[in-house]
C-alpha positions as CSV (number, residue, x, y, z in Angstrom):
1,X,-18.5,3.7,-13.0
2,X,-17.3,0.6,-11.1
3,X,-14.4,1.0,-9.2
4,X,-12.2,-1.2,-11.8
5,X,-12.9,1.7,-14.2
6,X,-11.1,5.2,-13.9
7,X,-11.3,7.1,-11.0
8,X,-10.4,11.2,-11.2
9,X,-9.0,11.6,-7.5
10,X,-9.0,15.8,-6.9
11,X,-9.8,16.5,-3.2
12,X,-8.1,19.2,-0.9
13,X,-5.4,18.5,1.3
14,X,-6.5,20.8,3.9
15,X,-9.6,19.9,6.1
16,X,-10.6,23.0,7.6
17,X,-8.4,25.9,8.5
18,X,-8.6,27.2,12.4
19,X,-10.1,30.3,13.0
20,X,-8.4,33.3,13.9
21,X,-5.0,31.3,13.2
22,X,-5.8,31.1,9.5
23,X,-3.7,27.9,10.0
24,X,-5.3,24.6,7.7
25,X,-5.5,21.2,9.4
26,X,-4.4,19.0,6.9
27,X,-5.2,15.6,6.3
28,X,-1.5,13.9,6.6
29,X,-1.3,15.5,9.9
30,X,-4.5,14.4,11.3
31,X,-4.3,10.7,9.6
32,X,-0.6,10.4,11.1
33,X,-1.8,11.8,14.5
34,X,-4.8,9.2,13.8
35,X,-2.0,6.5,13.3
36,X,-0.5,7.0,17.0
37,X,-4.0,7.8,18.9
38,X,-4.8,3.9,17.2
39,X,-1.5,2.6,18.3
40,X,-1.3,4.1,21.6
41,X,-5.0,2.4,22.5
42,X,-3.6,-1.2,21.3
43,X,-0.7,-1.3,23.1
44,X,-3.1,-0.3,26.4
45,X,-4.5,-3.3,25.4
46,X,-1.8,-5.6,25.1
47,X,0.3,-4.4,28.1
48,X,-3.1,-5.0,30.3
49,X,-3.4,-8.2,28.9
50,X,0.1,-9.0,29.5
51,X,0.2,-7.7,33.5
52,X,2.7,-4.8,32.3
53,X,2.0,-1.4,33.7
54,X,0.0,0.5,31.3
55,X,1.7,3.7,32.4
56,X,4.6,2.8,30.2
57,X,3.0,3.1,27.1
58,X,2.8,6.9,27.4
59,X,6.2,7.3,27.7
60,X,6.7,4.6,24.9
61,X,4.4,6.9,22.8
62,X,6.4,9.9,23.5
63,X,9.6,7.6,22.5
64,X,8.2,6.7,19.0
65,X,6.5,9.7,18.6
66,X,10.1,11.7,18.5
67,X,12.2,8.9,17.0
68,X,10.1,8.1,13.8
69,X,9.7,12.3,13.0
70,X,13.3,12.6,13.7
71,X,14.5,9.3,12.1
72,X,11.8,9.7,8.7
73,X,13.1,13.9,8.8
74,X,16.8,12.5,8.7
75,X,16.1,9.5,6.1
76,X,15.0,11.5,3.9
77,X,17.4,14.0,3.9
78,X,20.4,11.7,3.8
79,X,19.4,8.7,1.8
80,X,17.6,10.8,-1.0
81,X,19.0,14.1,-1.3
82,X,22.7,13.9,1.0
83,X,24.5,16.5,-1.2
84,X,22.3,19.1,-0.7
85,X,21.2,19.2,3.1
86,X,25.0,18.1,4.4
87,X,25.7,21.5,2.3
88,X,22.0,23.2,4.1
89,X,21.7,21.6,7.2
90,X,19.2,24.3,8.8
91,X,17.3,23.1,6.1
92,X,16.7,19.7,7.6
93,X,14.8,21.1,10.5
94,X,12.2,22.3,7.9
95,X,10.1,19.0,8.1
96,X,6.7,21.3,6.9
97,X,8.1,21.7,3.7
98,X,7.4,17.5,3.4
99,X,9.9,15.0,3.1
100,X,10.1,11.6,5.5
101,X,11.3,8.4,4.9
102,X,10.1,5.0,6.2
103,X,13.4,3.5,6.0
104,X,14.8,6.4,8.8
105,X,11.9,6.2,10.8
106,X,11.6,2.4,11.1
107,X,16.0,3.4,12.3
108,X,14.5,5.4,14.7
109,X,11.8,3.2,16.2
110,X,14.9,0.6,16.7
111,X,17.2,2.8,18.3
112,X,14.4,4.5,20.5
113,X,13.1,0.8,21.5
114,X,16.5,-0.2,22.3
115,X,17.0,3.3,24.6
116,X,13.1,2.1,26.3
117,X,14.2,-1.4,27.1
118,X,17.3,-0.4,28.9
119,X,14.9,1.8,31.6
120,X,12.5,-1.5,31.7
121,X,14.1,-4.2,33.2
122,X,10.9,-6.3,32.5
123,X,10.3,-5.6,29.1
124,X,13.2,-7.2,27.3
125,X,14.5,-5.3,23.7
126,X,13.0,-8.4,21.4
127,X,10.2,-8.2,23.8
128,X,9.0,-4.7,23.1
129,X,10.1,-5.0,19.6
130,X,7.2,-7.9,19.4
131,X,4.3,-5.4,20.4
132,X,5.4,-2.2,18.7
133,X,5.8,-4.2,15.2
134,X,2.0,-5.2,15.5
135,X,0.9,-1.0,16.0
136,X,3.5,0.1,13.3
137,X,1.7,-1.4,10.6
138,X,-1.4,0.3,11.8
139,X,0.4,4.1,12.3
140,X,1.8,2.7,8.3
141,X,-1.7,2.0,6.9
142,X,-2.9,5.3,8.2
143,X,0.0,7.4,7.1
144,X,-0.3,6.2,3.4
145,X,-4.0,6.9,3.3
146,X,-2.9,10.5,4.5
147,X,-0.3,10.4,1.6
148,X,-3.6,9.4,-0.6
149,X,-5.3,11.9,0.2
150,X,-2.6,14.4,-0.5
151,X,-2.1,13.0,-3.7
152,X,1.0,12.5,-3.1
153,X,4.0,9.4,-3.5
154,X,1.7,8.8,-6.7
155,X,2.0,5.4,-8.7
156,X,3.4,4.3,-12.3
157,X,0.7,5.3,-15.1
158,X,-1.1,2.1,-15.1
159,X,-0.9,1.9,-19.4
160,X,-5.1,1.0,-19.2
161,X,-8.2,2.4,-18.9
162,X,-8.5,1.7,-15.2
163,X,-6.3,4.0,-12.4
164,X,-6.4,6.9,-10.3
165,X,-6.4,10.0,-12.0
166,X,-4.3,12.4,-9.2
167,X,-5.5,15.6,-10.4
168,X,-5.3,18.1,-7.5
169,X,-2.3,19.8,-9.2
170,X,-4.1,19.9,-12.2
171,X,-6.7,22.2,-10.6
172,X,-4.1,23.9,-8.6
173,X,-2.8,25.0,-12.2
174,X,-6.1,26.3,-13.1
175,X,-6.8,28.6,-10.0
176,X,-3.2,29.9,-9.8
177,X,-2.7,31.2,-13.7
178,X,-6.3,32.2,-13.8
179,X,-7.3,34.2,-10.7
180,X,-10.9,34.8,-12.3
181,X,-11.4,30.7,-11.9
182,X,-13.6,29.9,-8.8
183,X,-14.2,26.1,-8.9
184,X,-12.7,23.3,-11.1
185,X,-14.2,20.0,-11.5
186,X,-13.8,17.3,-13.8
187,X,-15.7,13.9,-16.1
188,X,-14.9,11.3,-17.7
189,X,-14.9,11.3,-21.5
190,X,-14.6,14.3,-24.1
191,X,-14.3,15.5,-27.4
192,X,-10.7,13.9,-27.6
193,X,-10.2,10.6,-29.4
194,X,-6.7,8.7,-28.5
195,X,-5.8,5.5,-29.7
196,X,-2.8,5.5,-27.1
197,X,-3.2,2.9,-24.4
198,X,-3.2,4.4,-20.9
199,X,-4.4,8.3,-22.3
200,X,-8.1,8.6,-21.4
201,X,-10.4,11.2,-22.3
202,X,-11.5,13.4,-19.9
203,X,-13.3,17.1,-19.8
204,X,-12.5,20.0,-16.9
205,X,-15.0,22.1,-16.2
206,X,-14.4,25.8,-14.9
207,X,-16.6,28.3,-13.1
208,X,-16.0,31.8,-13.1
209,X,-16.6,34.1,-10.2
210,X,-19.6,35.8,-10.8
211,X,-19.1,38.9,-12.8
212,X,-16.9,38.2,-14.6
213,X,-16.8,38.4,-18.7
214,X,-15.0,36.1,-21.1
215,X,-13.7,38.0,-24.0
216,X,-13.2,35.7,-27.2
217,X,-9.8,36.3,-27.7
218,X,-8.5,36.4,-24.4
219,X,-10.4,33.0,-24.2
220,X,-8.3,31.6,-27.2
221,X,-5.1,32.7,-26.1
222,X,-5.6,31.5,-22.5
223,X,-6.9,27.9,-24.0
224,X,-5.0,27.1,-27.0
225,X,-1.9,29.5,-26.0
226,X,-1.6,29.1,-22.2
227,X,-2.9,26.0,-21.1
228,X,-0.6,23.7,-23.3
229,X,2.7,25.8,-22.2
230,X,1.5,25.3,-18.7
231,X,1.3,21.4,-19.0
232,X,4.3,21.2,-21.0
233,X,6.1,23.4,-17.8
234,X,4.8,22.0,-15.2
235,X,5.9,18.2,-14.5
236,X,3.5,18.0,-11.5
237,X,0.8,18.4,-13.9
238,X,1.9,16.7,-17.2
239,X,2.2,13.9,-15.3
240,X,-1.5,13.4,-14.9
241,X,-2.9,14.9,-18.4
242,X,-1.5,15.3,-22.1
243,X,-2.9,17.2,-25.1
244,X,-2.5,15.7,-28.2
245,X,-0.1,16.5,-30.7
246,X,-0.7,18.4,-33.5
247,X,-4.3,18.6,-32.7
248,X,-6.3,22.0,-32.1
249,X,-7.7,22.1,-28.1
250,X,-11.2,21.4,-28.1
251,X,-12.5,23.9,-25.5
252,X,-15.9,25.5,-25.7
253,X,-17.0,28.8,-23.4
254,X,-21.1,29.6,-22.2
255,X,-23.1,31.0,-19.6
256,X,-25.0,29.9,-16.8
257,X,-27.8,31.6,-15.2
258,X,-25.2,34.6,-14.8
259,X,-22.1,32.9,-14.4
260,X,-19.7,32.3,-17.4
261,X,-18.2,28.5,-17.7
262,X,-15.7,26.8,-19.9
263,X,-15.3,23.1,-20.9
264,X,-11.9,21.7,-21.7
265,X,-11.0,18.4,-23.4
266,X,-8.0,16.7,-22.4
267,X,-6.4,13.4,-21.8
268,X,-6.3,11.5,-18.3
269,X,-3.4,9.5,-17.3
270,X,-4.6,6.8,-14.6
271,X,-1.7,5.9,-12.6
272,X,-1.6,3.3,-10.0
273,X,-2.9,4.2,-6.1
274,X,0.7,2.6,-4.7
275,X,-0.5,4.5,-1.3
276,X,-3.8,2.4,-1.2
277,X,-1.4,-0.8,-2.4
278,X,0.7,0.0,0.8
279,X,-2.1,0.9,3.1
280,X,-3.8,-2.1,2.5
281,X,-0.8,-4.4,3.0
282,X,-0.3,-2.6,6.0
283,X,-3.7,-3.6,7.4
284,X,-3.7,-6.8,6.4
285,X,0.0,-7.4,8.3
286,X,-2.2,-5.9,11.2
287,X,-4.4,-8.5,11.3
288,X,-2.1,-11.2,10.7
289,X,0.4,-10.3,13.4
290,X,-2.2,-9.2,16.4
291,X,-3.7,-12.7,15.2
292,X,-0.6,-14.3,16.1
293,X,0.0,-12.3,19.3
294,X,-3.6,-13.0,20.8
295,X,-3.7,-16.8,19.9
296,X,-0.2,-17.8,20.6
297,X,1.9,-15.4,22.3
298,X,2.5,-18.2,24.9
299,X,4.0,-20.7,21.9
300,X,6.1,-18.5,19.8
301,X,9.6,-17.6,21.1
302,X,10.4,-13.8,21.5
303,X,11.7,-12.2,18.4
304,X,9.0,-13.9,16.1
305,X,6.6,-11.3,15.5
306,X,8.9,-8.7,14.7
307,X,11.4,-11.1,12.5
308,X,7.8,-12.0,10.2
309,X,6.7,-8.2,10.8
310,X,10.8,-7.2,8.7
311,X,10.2,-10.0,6.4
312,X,6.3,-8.8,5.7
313,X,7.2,-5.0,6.0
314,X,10.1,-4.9,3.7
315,X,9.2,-7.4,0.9
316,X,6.1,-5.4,0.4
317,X,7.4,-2.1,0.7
318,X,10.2,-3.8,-2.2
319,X,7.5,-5.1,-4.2
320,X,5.1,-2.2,-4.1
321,X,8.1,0.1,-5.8
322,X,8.1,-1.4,-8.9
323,X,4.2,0.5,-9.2
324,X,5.8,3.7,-7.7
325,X,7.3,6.8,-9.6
326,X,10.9,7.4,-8.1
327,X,11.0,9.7,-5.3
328,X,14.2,11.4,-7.0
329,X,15.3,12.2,-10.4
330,X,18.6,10.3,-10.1
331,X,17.1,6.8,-9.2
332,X,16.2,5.9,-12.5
333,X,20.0,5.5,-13.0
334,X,20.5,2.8,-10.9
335,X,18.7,-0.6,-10.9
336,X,16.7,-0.5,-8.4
337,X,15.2,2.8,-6.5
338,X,16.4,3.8,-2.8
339,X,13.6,2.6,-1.4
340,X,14.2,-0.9,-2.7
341,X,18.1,-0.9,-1.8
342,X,16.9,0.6,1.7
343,X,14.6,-2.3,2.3
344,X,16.8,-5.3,1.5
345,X,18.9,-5.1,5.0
346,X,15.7,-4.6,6.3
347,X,14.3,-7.8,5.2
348,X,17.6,-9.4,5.8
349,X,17.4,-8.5,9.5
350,X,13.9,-9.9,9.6
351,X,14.9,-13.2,8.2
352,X,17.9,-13.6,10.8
353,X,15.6,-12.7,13.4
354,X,12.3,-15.1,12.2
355,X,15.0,-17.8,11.7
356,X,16.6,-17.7,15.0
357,X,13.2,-17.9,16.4
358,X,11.0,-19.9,14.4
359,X,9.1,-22.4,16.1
360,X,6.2,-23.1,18.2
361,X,6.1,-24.9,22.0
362,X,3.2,-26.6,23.2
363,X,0.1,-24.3,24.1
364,X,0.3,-23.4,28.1
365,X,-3.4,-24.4,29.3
């Protein structure tokens, strides 16, 4: 399999859970943790290299740390879901249960900055804005490969043969209807024919604890009674297989040295990876703003980096949401989704900003 063909995406979102706390370290946590640790050693860099006192940048840290949870927690209760946490608001303090928006922590991050300048005489608001818009992209690329690896903020179906098929849910099914199940796995290709672009065959493979007995009824009605009301229930998983219909399911039952298995034939639906898109993006905005920042920071007039880091942020963030399922039932309504309505003052702000300081002065020797 190349890595232009179909890729079946299952891994846990937990790492390892702590012993004695029975608490799981999960890998959006330690990926957006990752994101600061990253950000909080390049701005060491850059205040060094710019005679600032290092010092600052812990209590910068501490500034975005707060502002971006507080301003993404608040984003995405108000911009997505207003009705329901202005009715609930102790449910806004909840932020384990997921839900944080870019748009209100990139709010956040100004309004903090803006609160950070006023105690530093010496490190004007465009000033500081310059230097954090170089580390945000980087805390960015490493929050969407968190989101990646939680399977979550999933792309369109891609319509092909090529895609990521996010199946963690599917196995989540699996283990939660059927207690007996001990492991789930999955392959490419089946017993399944479809001539339906974008619907791919694939097999999931189960392993029973050991013990355990499969009686041949109980195996029917679980496989050709169970399963298909499941995926019909259960958007989460629909959303990454289909059965076909009208057709019998092809499933098929055997032992093991001990251990009963069962096959299952279904069909994949390969979506896009819009959290790799984004990550990527974000890394490459990394590169082309520290670039900027090492070679000329003495040409380009303050306010330049973080005007090109809006206008770079936001039209990718706009583009990348045409490959992106909605976050919220209601946006398919309207003509374009939150995120892209969010992310148009955004990029407006960045073009005022890039205009009123475009240009370069001669290179200070």
């Amino acid at each position: 399999m190349t890595v232009l063909e179909m890729i079946i995406w299952s891994p846990s979102p937990d790492i390892f859970t702590i012993p004695g706390l029975g608490h799981p370290v999960r890998w959006y946590g330690l990926m957006f943790a990752l994101g600061f640790i990253l950000a909080q050693q390049v701005m060491y860099w850059i205040f060094k290299s710019e005679n600032k006192n290092v010092k600052d940048v812990d209590q910068l840290t501490m500034y975005l740390v707060i502002a971006v949870v507080v301003g993404a927690r608040l984003g995405h209760c108000l911009f997505y879901n207003p009705g329901y946490y202005l009715t609930n608001p102790f449910e806004i303090i909840k932020i384990w249960e997921g839900g944080l928006a870019s748009h209100g922590g990139a709010i956040g991050m100004l309004v903090a900055l803006y609160l950070y300048s006023r105690k530093h005489g010496d490190q004007s608001y465009l000033w500081i804005l310059d230097r954090v818009a170089i580390v945000t992209v980087l805390v960015g690329a490493c929050i969407r490969i968190g989101n990646f690896m939680n399977s979550e903020i999933i792309g369109l179906p891609t319509g092909s043969d090529r895609g990521i098929v996010f199946a963690r849910s599917v196995e989540d099914m699996f283990t939660s209807i059927d207690s007996r199940i001990e492991d789930v796995s999955f392959e490419e290709g089946g017993e399944i024919v479809s001539s339906q672009p974008g619907y791919i065959p694939m097999t999931i493979k189960l392993t029973y604890k050991r013990g355990i007995e499969l009686d041949a009824n109980n195996a029917q009605l679980f496989f050709e009674t169970t399963i298909p009301r499941a995926i019909a229930r259960y958007h989460q998983v629909g959303e990454h297989i289909a059965l076909p219909a009208n057709q019998t399911v092809h499933y098929e039952t055997y032992e093991l040295r001990g251990v009963q298995h069962a096959k299952v034939a279904v069909l994949a639906i390969p979506r896009h990876p819009g959290q790799l898109y984004e990550a990527i993006a974000c890394l490459l905005m990394f590169l082309v703003l520290s670039h900027i920042w090492y070679h000329h920071r003495t040409q380009i007039k303050t306010g330049f980096l973080f005007g090109l880091f809006m206008v770079m942020l936001w039209s990718e963030r706009f583009s990348v949401e045409f490959f992106k399922e909605n976050q919220e039932a209601w946006e398919a309504t309207i003509p374009l989704n939150m995120g892209q309505w969010l992310s148009i003052p955004m990029f407006l702000i960045g073009v005022v900003v890039l205009v009123r300081s475009w240009g370069f002065t001669a290179k200070k020797k």
